[in-house]
C-alpha positions as CSV (number, residue, x, y, z in Angstrom):
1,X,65.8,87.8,142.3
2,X,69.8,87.9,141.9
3,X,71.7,89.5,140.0
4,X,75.9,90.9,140.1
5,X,76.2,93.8,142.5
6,X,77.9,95.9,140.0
7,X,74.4,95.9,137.3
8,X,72.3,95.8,140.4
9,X,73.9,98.8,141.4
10,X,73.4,100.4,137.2
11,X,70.3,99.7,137.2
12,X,69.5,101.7,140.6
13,X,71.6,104.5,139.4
14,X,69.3,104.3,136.0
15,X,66.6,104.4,138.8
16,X,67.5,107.3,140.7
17,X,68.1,109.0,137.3
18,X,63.9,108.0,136.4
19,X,62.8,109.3,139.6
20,X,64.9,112.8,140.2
21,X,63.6,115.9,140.2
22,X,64.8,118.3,137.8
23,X,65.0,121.9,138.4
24,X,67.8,124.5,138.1
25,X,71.3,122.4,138.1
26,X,69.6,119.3,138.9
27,X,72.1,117.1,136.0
28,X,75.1,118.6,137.9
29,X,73.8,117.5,141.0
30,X,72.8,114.2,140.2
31,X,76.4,113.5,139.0
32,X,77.7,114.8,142.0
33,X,75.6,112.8,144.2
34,X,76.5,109.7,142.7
35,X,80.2,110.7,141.7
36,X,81.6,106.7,142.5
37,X,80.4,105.7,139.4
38,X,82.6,108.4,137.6
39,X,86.7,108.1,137.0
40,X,88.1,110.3,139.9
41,X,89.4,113.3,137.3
42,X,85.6,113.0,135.5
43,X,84.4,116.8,134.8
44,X,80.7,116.3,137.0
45,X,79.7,119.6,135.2
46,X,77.4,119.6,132.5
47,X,76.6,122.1,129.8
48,X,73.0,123.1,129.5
49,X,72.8,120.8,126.1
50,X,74.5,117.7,128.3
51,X,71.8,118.8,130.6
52,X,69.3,118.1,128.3
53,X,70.5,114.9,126.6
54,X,71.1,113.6,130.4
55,X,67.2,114.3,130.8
56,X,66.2,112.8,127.6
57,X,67.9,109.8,129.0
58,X,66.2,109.9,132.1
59,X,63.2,110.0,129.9
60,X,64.5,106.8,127.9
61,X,64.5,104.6,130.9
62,X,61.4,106.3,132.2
63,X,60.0,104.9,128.9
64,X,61.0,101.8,129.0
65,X,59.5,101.2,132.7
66,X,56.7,102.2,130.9
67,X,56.1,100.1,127.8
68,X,53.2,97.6,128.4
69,X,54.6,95.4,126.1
70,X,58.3,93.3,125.4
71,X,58.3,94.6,121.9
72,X,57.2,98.7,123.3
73,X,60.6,97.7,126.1
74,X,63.1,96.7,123.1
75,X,62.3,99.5,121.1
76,X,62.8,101.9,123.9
77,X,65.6,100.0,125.5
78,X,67.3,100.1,121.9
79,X,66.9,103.4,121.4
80,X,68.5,103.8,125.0
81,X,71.7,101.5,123.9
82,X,71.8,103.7,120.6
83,X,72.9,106.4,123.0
84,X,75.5,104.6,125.1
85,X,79.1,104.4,124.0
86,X,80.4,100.7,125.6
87,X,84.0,100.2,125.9
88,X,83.6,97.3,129.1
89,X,86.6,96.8,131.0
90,X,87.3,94.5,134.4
91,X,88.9,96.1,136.8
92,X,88.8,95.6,141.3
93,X,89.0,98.9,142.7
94,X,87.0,98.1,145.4
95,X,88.4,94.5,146.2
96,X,86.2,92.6,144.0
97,X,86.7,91.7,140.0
98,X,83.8,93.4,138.3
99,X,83.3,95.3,134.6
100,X,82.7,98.8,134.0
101,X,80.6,99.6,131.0
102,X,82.4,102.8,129.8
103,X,85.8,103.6,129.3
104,X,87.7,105.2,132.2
105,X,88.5,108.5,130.5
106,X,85.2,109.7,128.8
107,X,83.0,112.4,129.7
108,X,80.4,112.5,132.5
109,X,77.8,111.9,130.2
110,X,78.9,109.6,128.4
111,X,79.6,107.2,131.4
112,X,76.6,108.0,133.0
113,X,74.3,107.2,129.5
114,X,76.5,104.1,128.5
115,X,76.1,102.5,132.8
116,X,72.3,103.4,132.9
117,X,71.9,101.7,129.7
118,X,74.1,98.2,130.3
119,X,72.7,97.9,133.9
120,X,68.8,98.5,132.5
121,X,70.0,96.0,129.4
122,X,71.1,93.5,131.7
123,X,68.0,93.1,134.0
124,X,65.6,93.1,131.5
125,X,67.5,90.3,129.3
126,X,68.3,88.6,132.0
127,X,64.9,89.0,134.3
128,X,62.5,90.0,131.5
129,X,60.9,93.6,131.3
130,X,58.4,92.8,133.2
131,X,60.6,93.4,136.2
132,X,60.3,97.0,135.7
133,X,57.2,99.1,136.5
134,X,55.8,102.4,138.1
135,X,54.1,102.8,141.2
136,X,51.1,102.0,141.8
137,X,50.3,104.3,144.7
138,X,48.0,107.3,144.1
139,X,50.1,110.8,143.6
140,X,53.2,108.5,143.2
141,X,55.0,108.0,139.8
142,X,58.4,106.4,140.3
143,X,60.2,104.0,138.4
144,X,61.3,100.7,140.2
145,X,62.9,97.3,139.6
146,X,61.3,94.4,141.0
147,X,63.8,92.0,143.2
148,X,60.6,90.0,144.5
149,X,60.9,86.5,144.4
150,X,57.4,86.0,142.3
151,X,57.7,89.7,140.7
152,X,54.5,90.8,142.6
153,X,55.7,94.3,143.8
154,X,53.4,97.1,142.7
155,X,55.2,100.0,144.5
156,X,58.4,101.9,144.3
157,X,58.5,101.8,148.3
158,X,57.5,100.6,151.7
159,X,56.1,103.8,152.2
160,X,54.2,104.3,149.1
161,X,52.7,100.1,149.5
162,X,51.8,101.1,153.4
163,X,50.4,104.4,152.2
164,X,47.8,102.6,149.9
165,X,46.9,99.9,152.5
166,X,45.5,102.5,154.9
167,X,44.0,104.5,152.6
168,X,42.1,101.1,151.4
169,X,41.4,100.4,154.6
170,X,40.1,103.9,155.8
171,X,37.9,103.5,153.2
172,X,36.5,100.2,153.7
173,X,35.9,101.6,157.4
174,X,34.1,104.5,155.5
175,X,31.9,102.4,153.3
């Protein structure tokens, strides 16, 4: 599966915001951790109520990789969009001519909502929602997008697919 490096890139930032833990200043830390998709003056600081509504988004996309159905994924990925603010812009910071989904000057939150929303967006109108799932591994519940060629992949990870396959095997051996 292909799709542009800069939504590619969204929709594993929407990703990492599915899978992190959060404990303590975990927001704060997640937006420092991935501070190049924030303007370089962006406050990374969140108040305990940004804190919340940056875990209820994390939830959102959580949902959405979720929902058995295409009709359960629009009504979750709406409700996503209903939260971003998009103001797109082109721009080649890094050398190439791609868009940004929020404008340059708003708040942490804001950008990080309106990016995870427009990169999840894009993949599923563009690859359909069935290219998002959870893994399948016992003990294992991460979100992950599917960039197999015949959208077969039932785990968030090598480890987690190599994981199953010996414990099927170990307990073939045992039976």
């Amino acid at each position: 599966m292909d799709y542009d490096t800069y939504g590619s890139n969204a929709v594993e930032l929407a990703i990492h915001l599915a899978n992190v833990e959060r404990d303590g200043e975990w927001a704060a830390a997640f937006l420092r951790a991935h501070d190049e998709w924030f303007t370089p003056q962006t406050a990374l600081d969140l108040s305990p109520a940004e804190s919340r509504r940056a875990a209820a988004t994390a939830d959102l996309v959580r949902a959405v990789a979720l929902a058995g159905s295409q009709a359960e994924v629009l009504e979750r990925l709406n409700e996503l969009l209903a939260l971003a603010r998009p103001h797109p812009y082109a721009t080649d910071h890094d050398g190439e001519l791609h868009l940004h989904y929020a404008r340059p000057d708003a708040p942490a939150l804001e950008q990080l909502t309106t990016t995870v929303a427009m990169g999840l967006s894009q993949v599923v109108v563009q690859h359909g929602w069935q290219r998002l799932g959870v893994c399948s591994a016992e003990g294992c519940d991460d979100v992950y997008v599917d960039t197999s060629r015949n959208a077969s992949r039932r785990y968030c990870s090598n480890t987690c697919a190599s994981r199953s396959t010996v414990a099927a095997y170990r307990a073939r051996r045992k039976a």
